[in-house]
C-alpha positions in Angstrom: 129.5 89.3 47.2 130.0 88.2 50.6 128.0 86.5 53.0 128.5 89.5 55.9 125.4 91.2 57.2 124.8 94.7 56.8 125.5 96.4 60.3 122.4 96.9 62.3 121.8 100.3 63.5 122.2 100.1 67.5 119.2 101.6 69.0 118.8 104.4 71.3 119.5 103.7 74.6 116.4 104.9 77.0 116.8 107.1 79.7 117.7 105.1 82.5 113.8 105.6 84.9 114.3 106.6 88.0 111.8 105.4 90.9 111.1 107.8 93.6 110.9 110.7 92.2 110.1 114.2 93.9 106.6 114.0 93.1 106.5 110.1 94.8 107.7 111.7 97.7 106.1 114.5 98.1 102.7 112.8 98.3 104.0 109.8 100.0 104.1 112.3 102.7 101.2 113.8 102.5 99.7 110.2 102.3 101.4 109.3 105.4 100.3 112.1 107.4 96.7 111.4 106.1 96.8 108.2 107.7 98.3 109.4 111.1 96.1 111.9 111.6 93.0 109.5 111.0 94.5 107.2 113.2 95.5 110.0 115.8 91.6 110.7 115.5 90.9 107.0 116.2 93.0 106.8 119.6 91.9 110.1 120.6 87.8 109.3 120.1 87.7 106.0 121.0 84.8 106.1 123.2 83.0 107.0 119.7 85.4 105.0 117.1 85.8 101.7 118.7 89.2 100.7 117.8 88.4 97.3 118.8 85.5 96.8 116.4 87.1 99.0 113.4 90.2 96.2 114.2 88.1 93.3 114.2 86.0 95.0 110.7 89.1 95.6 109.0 91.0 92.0 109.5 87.3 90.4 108.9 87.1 92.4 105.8 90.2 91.2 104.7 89.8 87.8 105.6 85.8 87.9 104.0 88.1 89.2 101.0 90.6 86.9 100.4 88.8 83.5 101.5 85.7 84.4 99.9 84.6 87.5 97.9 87.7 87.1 95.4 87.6 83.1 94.9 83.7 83.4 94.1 84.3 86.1 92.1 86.5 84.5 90.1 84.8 81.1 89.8 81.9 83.8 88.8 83.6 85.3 85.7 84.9 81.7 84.5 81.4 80.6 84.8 80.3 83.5 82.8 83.1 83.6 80.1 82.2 79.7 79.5 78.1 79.9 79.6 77.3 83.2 78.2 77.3 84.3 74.2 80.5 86.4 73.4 77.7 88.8 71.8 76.1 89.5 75.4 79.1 88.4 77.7 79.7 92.1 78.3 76.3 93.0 78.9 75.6 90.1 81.3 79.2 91.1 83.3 78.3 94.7 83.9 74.7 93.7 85.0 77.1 91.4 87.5 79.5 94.5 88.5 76.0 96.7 89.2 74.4 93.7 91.2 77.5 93.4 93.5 77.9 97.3 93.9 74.8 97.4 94.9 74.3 94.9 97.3 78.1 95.7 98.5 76.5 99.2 99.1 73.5 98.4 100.5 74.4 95.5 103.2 75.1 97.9 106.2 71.4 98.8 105.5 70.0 95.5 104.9 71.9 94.5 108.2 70.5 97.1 110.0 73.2 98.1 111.6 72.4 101.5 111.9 69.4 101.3 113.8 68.3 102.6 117.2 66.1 101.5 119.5 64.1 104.4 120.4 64.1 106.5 116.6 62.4 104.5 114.3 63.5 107.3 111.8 67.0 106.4 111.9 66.3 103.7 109.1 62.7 104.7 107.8 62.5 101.9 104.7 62.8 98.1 103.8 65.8 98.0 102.5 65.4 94.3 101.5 62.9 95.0 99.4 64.4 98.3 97.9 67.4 96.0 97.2 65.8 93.4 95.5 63.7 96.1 93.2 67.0 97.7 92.6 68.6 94.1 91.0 65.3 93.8 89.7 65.3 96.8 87.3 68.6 96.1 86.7 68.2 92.0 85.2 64.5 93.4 84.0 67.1 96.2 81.5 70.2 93.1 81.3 67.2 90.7 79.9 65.3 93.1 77.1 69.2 94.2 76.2 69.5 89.8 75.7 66.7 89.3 74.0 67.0 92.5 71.6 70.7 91.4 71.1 69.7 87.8 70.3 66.7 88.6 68.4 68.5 90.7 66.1 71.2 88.6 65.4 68.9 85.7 64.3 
């Protein structure tokens, strides 16, 4: 007997992935001339667009973003991976996702930053308290699920 290994089989050699394909292209493109044609539409309206304060919403969206939505976020869900159950932790982190979306969504209205002056109509309802019965319902459902979860468990 000797102490040589049996030859491995070599594996097949992938095809070598190309990036940048037709298809990347093709909708880059498309894409691209998307976005110059909204911005075309933003120069070209600007009495009605406001460059200036979509400029100053976009950089303080990103800066809101980055120094403070994503850190709390994530200080959030380590908070909630350490505190909560495993059983419910899912439960409890989409009740989280809902209650952001909807106070993500609803802020413009809260804000009232579509109002006018002279049409009362424009925003007819308190969205404060609309908001707060929304998350309401929603942590009412999250806390039967809980206790329905816990409760039968035990």
């Amino acid at each position: 007997m000797t102490d040589e290994a049996a030859p491995r089989p070599t594996p097949a050699v992938a095809p070598e992935r190309r990036l940048g394909g037709p298809l990347f292209w093709v909708t880059a493109i498309g894409g691209w001339a998307v976005i110059a044609y909204g911005i075309r539409g933003l120069l070209q309206h600007h009495v009605d667009t406001r460059p200036g304060n979509l400029a100053k919403f976009v950089v303080g969206g990103a800066l809101a973003h980055d120094l403070f939505f994503a850190p709390a976020i994530l200080i959030v869900g380590v908070l909630v991976a350490r505190a909560v159950p495993g059983r419910v932790r899912a439960v409890v982190q989409g009740a989280l996702i809902v209650s952001g979306c909807l106070a993500l969504f609803s802020y413009p209205f809260v804000r009232d930053y579509a109002a006018v002056l002279h049409n009362p109509s424009s925003l007819p309802h308190n969205y404060s308290a609309n908001l707060a019965a929304a998350l309401g319902v929603v942590w009412g459902i999250i806390t039967i699920i809980v206790v329905a979860t816990i409760a039968r468990r035990r």
